[in-house]
C-alpha angles and dihedrals in degrees: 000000000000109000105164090054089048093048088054087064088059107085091028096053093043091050086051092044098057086045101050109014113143118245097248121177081225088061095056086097146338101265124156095228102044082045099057087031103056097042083048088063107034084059100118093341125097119249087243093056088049107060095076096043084055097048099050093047098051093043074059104035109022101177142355098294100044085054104043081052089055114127109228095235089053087039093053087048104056083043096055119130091020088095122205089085094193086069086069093048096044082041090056089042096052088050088055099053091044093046078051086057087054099261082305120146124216097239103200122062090251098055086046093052088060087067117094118262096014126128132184089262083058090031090056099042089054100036096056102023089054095023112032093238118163085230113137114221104207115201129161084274090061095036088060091040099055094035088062099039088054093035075233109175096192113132102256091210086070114115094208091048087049089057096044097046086050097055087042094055091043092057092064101048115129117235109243100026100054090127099051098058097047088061094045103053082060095048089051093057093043102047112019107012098055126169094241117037100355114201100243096163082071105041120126092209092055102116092049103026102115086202093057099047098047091044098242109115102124085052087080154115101031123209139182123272107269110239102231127263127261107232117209126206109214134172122216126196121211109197129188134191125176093333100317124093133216126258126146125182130272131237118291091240136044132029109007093351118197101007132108144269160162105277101270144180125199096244143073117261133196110226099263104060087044077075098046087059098051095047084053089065089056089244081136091228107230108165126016099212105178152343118222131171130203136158141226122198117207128195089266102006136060118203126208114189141182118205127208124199103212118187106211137200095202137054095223115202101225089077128050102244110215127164117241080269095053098045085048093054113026099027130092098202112172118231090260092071107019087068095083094050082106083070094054100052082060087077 
């Protein structure tokens, strides 16, 4: 690993960082909380997408105790739509151990790594944004930049290269700014060194960045050939009865474990034994409305549903029965199936 070439990124990207940093909520202070909130969040989702979410959690939650104290129902809620639902569960149960401590943050990268659901990537973001640690936090934004700057042709999805690339970088971090590059490197990924028609002409790396001058910088980063995924057929069954409509909870392991959903089988089925099913349920089938498909893509599964809108006479007990108020407000849905909530506003 080339250090002396990642320690020349150092003073160019500090003095670009105080001239073009965003305006980010995050980026108000150095507390712990915001800090580790807010990294929690941004894991697989756009900044954009996660203002709102911040704001409204910590409106809810705003700080380790309140949401140690969260009921899960309330927690699931606020997280709804974030997807990866387990984030939300290791997150509650990080802010627990912490209120335990007293509201106390572990302030070095090993002390951080104790705490449930963080990794080095969160360990090193809090570590050296609220502690001034020189402790590198190494995303896919990090992983493209430094790819590019060391023409480095490693595929970035490799554990072991995480983990080198991590001491290296650690290794160049200023006293005194720690915090601020590692901020900066982010910002760099995120705003300049894209992965699709990154801005070189800006770039503060440009006069020492190998991929630039030898014109290969949408050649990285590499990564590993994606096994493909696995695609599921399902069948969901949107039931209504006198204006509510039927969910029920899903299992406590597994995919989306604990939240909750439309009544649905793994399998395609025509639309008459869609009703069968439902009249299975004891839900007594009395209009098919519509049939509707959509699908949902998971890291490793890919979901294709049909959707039948089933008008009921009865309120069977096997499912919870909420009006479309009631599933907007009380009710943690997962994208998957809050997604044909359009169809059953049509009713």
């Amino acid at each position: 690993m080339d250090t002396h070439r990642l320690s020349q990124t150092v003073q160019p990207l500090l003095v670009w960082f105080q001239a073009h940093a965003r305006t980010l909520p995050w980026r108000a202070d150095r507390e712990p909380y915001h800090v580790w909130l807010s990294e929690i969040m941004l894991q697989q989702t756009r900044v954009e997408a996660v203002r709102g979410y911040y704001a409204r959690f910590l409106a809810a939650a705003p700080d380790v105790f309140a949401l140690a104290a969260l009921p899960e129902a309330q927690l699931l809620k606020l997280w709804e739509g974030l997807g990866y639902y387990n984030r939300a569960r290791k997150a509650q149960a990080c802010a627990q151990e912490v209120a335990a401590r007293g509201g106390v943050w572990p302030d070095t990268v090993e002390g951080l790594l104790a705490l449930p659901g963080i990794g080095p990537y969160t360990a090193g973001a809090i570590a050296s944004i609220c502690f001034e640690r020189p402790a590198a936090a190494v995303d896919g934004n990090v992983l493209r930049v430094c790819a590019r700057v060391l023409d480095d042709a490693t595929p970035i999805d490799s554990a072991a290269h995480k983990a080198t690339l991590t001491a290296a970088l650690s290794a160049c971090y200023p006293a005194g700014h720690c915090g601020d590059f590692t901020q900066a490197l982010m910002e760099l990924g995120a705003c300049v060194c894209t992965p699709k028609s990154p801005k070189c002409e800006v770039c503060p790396t440009q006069s020492f960045c190998r991929a630039y001058k030898t014109g290969n910088v949408t050649k990285y980063p590499v990564k590993r050939p994606k096994a493909a995924k696995k695609t599921e057929e399902r069948t969901v069954l949107l039931l209504e009865c006198n204006g509510r409509f039927a969910v029920e909870k899903r299992s406590e392991t597994g995919l989306l474990a604990g939240l909750w959903q439309f009544p649905n089988v793994p399998q395609k089925l025509d639309a008459q034994t869609a009703v069968q099913t439902a009249q299975s349920f004891h839900t007594d089938p009395k209009e098919l409305v519509l049939e509707t498909h959509k699908t949902h893509i998971f890291t490793h599964i890919r979901w294709e549903m049909t959707g039948y809108v089933i008008r009921c006479n009865a309120m069977s007990e096997a499912f919870t029965w909420a009006s479309l108020a009631e599933l907007e407000r009380d009710f943690a849905l997962p994208t998957a199936f809050r997604q044909f909530s359009d169809e059953l506003k049509t009713l």
